[in-house]
C-alpha positions as CSV (number, residue, x, y, z in Angstrom):
1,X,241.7,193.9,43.2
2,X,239.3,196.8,43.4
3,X,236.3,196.7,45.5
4,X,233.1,198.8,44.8
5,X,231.0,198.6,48.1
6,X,227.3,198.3,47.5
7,X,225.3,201.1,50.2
8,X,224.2,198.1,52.1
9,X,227.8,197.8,53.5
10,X,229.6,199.7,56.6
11,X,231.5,202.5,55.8
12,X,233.9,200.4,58.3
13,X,234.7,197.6,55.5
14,X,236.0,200.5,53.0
15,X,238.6,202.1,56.0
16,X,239.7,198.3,56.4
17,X,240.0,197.0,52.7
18,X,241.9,200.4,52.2
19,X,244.4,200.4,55.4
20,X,245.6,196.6,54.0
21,X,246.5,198.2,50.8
22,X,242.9,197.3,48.6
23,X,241.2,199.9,46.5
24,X,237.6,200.5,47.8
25,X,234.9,203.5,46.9
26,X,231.6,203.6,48.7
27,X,228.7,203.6,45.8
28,X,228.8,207.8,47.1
29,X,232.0,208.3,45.6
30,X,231.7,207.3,42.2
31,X,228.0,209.2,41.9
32,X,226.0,205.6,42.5
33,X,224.1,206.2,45.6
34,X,220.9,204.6,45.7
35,X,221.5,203.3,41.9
36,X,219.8,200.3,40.7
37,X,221.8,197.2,40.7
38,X,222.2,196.7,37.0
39,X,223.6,200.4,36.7
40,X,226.1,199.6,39.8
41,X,226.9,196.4,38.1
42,X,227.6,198.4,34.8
43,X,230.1,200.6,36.1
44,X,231.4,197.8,37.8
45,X,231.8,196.1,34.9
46,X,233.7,199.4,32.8
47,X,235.3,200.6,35.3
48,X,237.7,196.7,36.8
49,X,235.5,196.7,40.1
50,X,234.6,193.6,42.0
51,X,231.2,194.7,43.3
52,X,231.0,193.9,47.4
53,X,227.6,193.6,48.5
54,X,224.8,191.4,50.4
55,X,222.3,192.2,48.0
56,X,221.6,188.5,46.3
57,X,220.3,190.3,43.1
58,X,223.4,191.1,42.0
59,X,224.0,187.2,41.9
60,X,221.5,187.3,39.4
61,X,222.6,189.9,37.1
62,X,225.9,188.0,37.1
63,X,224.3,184.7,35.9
64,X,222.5,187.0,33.4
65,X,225.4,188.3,31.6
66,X,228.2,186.2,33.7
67,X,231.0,188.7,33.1
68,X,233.2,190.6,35.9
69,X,233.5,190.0,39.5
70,X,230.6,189.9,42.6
71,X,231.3,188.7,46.0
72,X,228.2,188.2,48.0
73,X,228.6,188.4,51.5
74,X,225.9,186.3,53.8
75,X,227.0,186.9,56.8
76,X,225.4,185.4,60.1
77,X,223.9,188.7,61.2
78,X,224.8,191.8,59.0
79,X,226.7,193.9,61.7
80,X,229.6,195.7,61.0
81,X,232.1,193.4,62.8
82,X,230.8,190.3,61.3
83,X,230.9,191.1,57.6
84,X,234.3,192.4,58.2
85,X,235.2,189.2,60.1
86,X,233.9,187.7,56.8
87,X,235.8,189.5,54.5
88,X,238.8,188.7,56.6
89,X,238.4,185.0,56.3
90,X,238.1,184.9,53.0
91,X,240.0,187.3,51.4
92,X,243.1,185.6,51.1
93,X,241.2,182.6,49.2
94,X,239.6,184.8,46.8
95,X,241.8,187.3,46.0
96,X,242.4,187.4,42.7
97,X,239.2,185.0,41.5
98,X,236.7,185.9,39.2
99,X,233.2,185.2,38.7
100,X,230.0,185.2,40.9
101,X,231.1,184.5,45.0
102,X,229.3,183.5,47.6
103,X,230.5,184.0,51.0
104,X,229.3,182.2,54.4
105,X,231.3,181.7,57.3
106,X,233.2,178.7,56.4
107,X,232.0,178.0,53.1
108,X,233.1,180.0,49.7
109,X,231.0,179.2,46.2
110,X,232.9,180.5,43.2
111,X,230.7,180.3,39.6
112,X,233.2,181.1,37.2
113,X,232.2,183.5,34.4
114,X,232.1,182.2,30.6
């Protein structure tokens, strides 16, 4: 799976998806800095990306067109350590899911796309 990190995210996250082996660009990389959601979701969308972020909006440009791949993170506070503590627990059971996912610790919400 390849992750696209929305700018809300630590650079940290990217370093850690990438040293266990998972593809991940920083919106910066791929020209996307400060790009509106739907244009982030786009490229996403052409490109095999499963958009990272904690924004909620791009929950609902998935229900809009409910294609590809977006994992919301709502961690407890949005530090560094924790969302990467998140992404941790989780990865395993979502690894290779599609569809809109919602992240909290101890609770994962997968809505399938059509």
């Amino acid at each position: 799976m390849r992750f696209l990190l929305d700018d809300n995210l630590p650079y940290s996250l990217k370093v850690w998806l990438e040293d266990r082996g998972g593809g991940a660009l920083k919106l910066f990389e791929v020209g996307l800095a400060g790009a509106d959601d739907e244009e982030v979701y786009q490229y996403a969308l052409e490109n095999r990306f499963a958009v990272i972020t904690l924004d909620l909006d791009f929950g609902y440009l998935f229900l809009k067109f409910r294609k590809g791949t977006i994992i919301v993170l709502r961690p407890s506070k949005a530090t560094p350590s924790k969302i990467i503590n998140l992404v941790k627990k989780c990865m395993a059971e979502i690894k290779g899911k599609e569809g809109l996912i919602i992240v909290r610790p101890g609770k994962i919400r997968v809505i399938k796309p059509d």
